[in-house]
DSSP file (Angstrom, degrees, kcal/mol; ACC not computed):
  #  RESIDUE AA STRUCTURE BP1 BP2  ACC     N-H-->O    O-->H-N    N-H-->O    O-->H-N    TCO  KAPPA ALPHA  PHI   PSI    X-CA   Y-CA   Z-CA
    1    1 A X              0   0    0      0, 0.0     2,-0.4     0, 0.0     0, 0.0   0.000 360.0 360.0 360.0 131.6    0.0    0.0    0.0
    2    2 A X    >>  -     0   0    0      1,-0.1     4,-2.9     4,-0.0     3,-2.7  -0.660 360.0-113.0 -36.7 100.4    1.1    3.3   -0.8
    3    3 A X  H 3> S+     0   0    0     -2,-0.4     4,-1.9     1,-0.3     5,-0.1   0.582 122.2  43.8 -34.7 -27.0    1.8    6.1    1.6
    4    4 A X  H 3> S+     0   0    0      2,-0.2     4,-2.3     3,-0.2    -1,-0.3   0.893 112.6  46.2 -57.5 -43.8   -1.2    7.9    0.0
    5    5 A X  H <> S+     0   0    0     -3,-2.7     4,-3.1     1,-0.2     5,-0.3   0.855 115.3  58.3 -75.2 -30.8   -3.5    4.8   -0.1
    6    6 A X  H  X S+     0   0    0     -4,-2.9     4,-0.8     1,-0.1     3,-0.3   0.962 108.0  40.8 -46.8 -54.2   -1.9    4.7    3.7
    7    7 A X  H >X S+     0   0    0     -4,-1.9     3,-2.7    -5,-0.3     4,-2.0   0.967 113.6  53.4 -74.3 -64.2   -3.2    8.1    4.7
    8    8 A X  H 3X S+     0   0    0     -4,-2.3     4,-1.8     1,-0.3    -1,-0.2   0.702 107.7  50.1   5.1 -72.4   -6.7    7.8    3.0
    9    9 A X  H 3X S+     0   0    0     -4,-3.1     4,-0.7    -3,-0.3    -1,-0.3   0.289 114.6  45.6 -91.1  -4.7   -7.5    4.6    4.7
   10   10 A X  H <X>S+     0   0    0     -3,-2.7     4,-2.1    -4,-0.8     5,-0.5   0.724 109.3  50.0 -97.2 -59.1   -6.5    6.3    8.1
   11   11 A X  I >X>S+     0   0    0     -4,-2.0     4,-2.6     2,-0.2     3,-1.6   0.865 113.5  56.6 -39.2 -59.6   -8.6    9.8    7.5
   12   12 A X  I 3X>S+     0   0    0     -4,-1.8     4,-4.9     1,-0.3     5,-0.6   0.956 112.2  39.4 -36.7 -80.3  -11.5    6.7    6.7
   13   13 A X  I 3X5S+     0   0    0     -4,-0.7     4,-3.2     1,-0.2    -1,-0.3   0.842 105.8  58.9 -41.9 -39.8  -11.1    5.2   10.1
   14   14 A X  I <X5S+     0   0    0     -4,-2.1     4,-3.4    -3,-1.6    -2,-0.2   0.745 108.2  44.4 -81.1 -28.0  -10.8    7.8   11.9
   15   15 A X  I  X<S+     0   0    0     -4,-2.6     4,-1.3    -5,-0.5    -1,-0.2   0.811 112.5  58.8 -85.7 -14.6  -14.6    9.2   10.7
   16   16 A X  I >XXS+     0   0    0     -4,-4.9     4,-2.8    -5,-0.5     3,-0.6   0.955 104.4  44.5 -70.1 -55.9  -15.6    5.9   11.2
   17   17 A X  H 3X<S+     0   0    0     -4,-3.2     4,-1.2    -5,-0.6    -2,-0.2   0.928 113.2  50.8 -40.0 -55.2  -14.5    6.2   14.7
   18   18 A X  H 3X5S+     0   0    0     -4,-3.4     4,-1.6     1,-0.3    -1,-0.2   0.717 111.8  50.4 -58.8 -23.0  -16.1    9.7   15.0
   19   19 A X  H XX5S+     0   0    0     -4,-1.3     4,-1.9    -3,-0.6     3,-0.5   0.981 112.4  40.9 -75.2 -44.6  -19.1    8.1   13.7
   20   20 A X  H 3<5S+     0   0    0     -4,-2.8     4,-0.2     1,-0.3    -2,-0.2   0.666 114.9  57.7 -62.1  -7.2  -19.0    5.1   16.3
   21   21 A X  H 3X<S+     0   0    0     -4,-1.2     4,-1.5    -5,-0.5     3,-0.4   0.922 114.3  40.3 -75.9 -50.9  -17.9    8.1   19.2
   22   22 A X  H <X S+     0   0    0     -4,-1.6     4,-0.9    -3,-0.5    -2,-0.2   0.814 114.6  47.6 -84.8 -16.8  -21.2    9.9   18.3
   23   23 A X  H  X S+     0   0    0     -4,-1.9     4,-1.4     1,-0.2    -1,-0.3   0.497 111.0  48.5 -95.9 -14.3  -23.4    7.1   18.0
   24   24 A X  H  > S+     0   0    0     -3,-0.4     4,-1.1    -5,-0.4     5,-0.2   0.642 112.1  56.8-108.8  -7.9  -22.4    5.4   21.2
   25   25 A X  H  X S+     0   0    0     -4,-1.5     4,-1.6     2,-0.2     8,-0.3   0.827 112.3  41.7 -49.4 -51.2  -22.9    9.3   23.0
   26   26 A X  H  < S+     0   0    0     -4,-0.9     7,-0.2    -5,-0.2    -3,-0.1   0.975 116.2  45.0 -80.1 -44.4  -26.1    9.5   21.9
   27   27 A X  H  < S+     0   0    0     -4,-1.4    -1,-0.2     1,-0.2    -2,-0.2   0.930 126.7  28.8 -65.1 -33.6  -27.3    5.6   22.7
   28   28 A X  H  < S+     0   0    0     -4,-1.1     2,-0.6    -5,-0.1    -2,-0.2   0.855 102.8  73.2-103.3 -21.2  -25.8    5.5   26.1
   29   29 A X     X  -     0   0    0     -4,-1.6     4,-1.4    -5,-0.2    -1,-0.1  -0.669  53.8-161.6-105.4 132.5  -25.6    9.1   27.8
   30   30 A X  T >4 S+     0   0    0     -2,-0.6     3,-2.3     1,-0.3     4,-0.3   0.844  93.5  62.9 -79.5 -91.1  -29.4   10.7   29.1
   31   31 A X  T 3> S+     0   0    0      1,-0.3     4,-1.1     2,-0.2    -1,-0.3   0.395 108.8  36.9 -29.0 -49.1  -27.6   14.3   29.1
   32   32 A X  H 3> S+     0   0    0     -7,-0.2     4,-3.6     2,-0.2    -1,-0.3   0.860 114.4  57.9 -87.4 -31.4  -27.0   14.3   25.0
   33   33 A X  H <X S+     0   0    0     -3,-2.3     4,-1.2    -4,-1.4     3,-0.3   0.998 107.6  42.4 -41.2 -84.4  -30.2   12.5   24.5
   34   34 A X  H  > S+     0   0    0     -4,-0.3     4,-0.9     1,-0.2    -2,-0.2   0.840 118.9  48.9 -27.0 -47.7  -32.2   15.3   26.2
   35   35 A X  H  X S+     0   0    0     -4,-1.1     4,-2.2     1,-0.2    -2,-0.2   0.746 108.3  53.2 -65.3 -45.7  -29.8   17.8   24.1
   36   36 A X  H  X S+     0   0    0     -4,-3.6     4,-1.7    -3,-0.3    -1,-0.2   0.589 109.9  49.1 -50.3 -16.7  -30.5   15.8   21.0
   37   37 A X  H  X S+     0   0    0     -4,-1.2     4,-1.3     2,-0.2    -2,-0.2   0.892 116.6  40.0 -83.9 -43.3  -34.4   16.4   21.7
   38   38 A X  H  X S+     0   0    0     -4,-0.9     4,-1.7    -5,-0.3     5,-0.4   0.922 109.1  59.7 -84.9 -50.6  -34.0   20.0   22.2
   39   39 A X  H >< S+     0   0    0     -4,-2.2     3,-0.5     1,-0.3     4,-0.3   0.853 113.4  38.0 -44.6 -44.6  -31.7   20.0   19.4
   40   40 A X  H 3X S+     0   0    0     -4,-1.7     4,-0.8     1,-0.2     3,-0.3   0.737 111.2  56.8 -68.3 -35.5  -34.8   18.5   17.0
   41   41 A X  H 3X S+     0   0    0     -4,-1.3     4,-0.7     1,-0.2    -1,-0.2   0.602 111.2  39.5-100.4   5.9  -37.5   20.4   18.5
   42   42 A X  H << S+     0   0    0     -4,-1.7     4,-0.3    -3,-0.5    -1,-0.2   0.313 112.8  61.8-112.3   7.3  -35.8   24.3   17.7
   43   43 A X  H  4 S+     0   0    0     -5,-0.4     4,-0.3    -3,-0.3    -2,-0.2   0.647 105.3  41.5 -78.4 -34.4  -34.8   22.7   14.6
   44   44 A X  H >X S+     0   0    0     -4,-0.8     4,-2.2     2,-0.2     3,-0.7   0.917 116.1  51.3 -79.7 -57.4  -38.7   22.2   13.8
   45   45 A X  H 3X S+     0   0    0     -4,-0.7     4,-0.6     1,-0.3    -2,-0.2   0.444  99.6  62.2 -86.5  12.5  -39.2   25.6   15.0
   46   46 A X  H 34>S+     0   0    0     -4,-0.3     5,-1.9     2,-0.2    -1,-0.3   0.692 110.0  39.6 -68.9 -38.3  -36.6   27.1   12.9
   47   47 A X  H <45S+     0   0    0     -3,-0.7    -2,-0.2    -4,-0.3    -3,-0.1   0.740 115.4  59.1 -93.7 -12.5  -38.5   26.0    9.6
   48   48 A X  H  <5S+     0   0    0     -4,-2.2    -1,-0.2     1,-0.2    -2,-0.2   0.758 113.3  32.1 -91.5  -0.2  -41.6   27.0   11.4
   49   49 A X  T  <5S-     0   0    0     -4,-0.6    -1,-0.2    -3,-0.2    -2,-0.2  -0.016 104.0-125.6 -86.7   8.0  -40.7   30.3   11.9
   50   50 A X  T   5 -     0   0    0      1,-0.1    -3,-0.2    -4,-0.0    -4,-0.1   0.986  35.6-165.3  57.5  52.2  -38.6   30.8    8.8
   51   51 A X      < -     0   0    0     -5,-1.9    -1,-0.1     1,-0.1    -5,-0.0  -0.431  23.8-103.4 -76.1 158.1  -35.4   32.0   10.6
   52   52 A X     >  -     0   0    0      1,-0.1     4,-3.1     3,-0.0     5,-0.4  -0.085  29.9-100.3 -70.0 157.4  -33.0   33.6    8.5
   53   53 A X  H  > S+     0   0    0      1,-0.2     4,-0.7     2,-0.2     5,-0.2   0.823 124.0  54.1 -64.2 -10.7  -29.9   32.0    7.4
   54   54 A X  H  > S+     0   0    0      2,-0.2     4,-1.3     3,-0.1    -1,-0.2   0.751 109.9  56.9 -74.7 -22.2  -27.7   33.9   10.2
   55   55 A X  H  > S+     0   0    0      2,-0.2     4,-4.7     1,-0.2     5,-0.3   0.939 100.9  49.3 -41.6 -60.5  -30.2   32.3   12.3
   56   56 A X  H  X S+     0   0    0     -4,-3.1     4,-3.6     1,-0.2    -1,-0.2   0.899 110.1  54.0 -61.8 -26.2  -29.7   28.9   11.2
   57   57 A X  H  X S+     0   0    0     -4,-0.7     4,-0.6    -5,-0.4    -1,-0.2   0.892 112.7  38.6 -96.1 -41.6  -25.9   29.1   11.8
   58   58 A X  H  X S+     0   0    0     -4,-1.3     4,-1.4    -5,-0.2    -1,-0.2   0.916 114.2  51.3 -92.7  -8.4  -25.9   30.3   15.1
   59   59 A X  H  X S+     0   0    0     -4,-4.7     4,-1.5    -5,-0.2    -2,-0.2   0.871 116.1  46.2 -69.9 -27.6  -28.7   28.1   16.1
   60   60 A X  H >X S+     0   0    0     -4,-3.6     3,-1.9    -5,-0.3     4,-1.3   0.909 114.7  49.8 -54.2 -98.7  -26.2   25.1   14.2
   61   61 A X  H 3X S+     0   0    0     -4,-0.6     4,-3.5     1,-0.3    -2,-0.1   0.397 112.4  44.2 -14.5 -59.9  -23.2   26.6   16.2
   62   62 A X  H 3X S+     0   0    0     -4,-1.4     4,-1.4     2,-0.2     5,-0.3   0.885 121.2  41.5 -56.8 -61.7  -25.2   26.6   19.7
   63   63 A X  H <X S+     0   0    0     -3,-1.9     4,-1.6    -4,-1.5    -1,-0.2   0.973 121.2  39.6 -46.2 -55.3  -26.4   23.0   18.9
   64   64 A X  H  X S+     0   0    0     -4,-1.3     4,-1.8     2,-0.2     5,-0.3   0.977 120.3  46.0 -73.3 -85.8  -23.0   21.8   17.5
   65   65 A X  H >X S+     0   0    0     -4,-3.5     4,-2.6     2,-0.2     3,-1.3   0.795 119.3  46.9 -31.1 -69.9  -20.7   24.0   20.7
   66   66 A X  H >X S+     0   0    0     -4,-1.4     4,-0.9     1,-0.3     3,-0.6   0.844 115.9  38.3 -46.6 -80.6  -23.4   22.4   23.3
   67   67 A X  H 3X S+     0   0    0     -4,-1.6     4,-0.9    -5,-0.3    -1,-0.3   0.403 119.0  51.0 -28.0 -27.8  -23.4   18.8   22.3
   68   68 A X  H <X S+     0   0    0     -4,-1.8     4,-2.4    -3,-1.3    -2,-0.2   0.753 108.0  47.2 -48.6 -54.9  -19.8   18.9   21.6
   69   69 A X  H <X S+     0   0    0     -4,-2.6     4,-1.1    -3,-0.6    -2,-0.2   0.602 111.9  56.5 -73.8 -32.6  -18.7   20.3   24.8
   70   70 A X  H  X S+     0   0    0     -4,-0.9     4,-3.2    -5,-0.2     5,-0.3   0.897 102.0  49.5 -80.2 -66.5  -21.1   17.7   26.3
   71   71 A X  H  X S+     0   0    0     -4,-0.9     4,-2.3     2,-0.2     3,-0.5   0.950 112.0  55.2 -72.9 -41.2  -19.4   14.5   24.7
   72   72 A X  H  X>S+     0   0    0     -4,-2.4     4,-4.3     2,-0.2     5,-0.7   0.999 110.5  45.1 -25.6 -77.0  -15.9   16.3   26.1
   73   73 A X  H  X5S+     0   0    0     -4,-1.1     4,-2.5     1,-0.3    -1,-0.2   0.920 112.1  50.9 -26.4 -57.9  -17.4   16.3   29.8
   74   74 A X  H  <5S+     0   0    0     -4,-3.2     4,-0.3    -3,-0.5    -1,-0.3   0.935 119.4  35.5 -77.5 -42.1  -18.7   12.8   29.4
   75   75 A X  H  X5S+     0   0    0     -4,-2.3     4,-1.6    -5,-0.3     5,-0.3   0.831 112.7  56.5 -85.3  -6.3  -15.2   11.5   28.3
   76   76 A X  H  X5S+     0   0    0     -4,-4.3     4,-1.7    -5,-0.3    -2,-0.2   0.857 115.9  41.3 -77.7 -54.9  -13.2   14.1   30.7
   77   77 A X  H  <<S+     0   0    0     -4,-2.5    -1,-0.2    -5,-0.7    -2,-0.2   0.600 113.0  56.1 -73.6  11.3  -15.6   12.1   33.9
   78   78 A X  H  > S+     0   0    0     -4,-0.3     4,-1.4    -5,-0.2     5,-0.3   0.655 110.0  46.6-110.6 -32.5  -15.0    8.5   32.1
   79   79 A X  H >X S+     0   0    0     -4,-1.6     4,-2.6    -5,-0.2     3,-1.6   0.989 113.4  43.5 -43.1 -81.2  -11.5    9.1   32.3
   80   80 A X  H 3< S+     0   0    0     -4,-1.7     4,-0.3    -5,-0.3    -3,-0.1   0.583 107.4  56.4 -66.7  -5.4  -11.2   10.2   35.7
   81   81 A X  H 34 S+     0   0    0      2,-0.2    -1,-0.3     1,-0.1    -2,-0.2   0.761 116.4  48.5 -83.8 -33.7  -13.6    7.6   37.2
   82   82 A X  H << S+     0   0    0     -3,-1.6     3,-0.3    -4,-1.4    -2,-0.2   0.964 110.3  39.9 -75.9 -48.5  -11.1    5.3   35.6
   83   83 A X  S  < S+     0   0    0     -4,-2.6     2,-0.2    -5,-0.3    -1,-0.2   0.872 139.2  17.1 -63.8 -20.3   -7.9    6.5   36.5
   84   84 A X        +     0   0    0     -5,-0.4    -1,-0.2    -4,-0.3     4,-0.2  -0.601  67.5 179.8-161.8 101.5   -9.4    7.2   40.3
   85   85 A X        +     0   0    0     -3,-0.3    -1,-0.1    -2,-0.2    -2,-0.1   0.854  60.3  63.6 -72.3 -44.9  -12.6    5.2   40.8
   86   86 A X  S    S-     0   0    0      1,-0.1     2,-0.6    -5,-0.0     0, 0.0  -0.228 106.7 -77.4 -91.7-175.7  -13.4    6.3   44.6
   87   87 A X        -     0   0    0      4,-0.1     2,-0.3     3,-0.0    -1,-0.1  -0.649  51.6-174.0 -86.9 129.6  -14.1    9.6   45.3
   88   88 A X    >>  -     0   0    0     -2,-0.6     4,-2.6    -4,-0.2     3,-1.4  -0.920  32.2-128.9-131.4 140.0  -11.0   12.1   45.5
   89   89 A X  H 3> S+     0   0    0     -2,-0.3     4,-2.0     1,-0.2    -1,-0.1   0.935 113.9  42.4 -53.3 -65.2  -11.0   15.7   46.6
   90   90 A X  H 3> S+     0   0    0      2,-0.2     4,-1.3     1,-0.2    -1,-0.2   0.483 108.5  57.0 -79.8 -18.4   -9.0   16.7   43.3
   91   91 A X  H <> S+     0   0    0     -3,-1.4     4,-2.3     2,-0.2     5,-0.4   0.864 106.9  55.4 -84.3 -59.2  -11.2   14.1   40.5
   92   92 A X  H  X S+     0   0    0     -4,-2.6     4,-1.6     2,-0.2    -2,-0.2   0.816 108.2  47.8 -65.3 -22.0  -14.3   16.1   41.7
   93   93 A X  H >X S+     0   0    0     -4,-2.0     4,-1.5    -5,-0.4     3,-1.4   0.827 111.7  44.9 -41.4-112.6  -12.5   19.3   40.8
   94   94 A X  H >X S+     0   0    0     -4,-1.3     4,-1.1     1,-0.2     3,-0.5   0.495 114.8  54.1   3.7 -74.3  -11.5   18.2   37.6
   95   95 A X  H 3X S+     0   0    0     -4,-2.3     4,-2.0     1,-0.3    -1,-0.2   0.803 107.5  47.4 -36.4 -63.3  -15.3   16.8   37.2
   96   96 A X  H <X S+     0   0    0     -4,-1.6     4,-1.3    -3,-1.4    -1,-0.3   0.779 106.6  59.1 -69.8 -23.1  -17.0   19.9   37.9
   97   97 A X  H <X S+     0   0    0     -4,-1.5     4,-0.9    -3,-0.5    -2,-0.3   0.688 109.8  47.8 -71.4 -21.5  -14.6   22.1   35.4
   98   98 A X  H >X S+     0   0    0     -4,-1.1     4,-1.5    -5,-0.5     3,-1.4   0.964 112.8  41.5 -87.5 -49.6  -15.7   20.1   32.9
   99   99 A X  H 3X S+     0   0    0     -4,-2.0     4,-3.0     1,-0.2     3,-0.4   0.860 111.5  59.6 -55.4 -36.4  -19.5   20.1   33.6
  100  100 A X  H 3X S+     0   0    0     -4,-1.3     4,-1.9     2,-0.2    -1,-0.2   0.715 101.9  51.2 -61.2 -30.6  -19.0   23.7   34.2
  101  101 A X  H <X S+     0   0    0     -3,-1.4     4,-1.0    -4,-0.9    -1,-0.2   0.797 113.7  46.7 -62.0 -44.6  -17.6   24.1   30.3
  102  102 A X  H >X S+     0   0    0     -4,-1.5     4,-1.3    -3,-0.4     3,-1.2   0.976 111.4  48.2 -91.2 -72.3  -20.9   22.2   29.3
  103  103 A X  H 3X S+     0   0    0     -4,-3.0     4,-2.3     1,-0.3    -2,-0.2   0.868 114.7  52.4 -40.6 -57.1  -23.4   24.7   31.8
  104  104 A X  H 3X S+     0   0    0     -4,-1.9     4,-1.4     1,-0.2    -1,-0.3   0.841 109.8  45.2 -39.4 -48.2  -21.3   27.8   30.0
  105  105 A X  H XX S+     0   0    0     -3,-1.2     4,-2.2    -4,-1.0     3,-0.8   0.991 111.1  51.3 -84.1 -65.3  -22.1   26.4   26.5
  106  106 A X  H >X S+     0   0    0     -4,-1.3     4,-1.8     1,-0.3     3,-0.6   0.886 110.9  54.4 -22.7 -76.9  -26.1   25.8   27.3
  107  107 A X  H 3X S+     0   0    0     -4,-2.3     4,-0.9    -5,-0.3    -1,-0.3   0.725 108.0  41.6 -42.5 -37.6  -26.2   29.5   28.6
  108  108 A X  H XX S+     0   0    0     -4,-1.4     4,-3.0    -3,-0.8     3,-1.2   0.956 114.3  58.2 -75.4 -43.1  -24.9   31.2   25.7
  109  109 A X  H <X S+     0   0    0     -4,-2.2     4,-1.3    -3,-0.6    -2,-0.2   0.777 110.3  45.2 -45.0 -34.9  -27.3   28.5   23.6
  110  110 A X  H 3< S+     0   0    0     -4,-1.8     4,-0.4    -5,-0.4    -1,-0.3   0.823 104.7  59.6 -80.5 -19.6  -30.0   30.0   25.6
  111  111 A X  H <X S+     0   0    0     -3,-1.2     4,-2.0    -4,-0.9    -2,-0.3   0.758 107.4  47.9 -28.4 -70.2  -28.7   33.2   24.9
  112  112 A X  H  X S+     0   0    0     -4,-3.0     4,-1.9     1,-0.3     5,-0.2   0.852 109.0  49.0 -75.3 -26.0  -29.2   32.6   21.1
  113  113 A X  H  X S+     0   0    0     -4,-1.3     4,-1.4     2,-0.2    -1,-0.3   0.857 110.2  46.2 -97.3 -13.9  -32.4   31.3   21.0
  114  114 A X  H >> S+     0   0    0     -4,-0.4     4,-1.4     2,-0.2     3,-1.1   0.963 112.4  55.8 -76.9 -44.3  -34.1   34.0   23.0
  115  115 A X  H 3X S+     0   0    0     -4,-2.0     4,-0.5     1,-0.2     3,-0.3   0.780 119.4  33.2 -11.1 -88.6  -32.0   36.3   20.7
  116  116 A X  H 3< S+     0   0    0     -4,-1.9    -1,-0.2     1,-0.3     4,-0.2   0.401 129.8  26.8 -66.1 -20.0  -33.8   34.3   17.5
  117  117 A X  H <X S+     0   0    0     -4,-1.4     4,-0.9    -3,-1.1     3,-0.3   0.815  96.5  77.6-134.4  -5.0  -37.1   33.5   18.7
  118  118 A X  H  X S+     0   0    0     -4,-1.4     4,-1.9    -3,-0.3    -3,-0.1   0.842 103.2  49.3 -74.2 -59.1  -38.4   36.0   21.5
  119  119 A X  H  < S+     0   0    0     -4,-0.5    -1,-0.2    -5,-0.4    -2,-0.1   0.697 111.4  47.7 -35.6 -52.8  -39.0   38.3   18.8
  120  120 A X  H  4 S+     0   0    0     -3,-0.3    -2,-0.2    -4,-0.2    -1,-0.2   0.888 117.7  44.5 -40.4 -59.2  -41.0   35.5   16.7
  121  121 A X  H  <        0   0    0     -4,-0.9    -2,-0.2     1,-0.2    -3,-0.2   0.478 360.0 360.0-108.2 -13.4  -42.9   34.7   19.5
  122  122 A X     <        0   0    0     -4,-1.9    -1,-0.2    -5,-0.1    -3,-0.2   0.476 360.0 360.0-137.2 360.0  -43.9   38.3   21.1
């Protein structure tokens, strides 16, 4: 195999991994599930209010940033319950900066959609 054909067949794995990353996010974790839910239902009310296209892209961003930030969190607290399973002063640090990244990303998301729909709706 070629060093080209090499590097192909790695970019290829690697979105297969990302797919199997996102797909095993979504089946196992309640917190991206909910986020997926919300994500579909201002996704409905995006074509039902006709939002603009700078609309759609920072309601995409907010979706994308939120849900992103989320599957970080969930693998930053699956790490550290492996690497230190009982409870340690310094893990629950750690654990709460990460969740704290994910509450930061929500708020600005909430941010955008009263931004985009307040307006719509009043």
């Amino acid at each position: 195999m070629s060093e080209k054909e090499s590097f192909l067949m790695n970019r290829i794995r690697s979105v297969g991994y990302a797919f199997k990353g996102a797909f095993l996010l979504l089946k196992t974790e309640a917190s991206i599930q909910i986020q997926f839910v919300i994500a579909i239902l201002v996704t409905i009310a995006g074509f039902y209010f006709k939002i603009s296209a700078t609309e759609w892209i920072m309601q995409i961003f907010a979706i994308g940033l939120v849900m992103g930030i989320e599957g970080l969190n969930t693998a930053v607290e699956s790490i550290a319950d492996f690497i230190h399973p009982e409870h340690h002063k310094k893990i629950g640090f750690i654990k709460d900066i990460s969740a704290g990244a994910v509450f930061i990303a929500a708020i600005v998301a909430i941010i955008i959609g009263f931004i985009i729909y307040f307006p719509k709706l009043f």
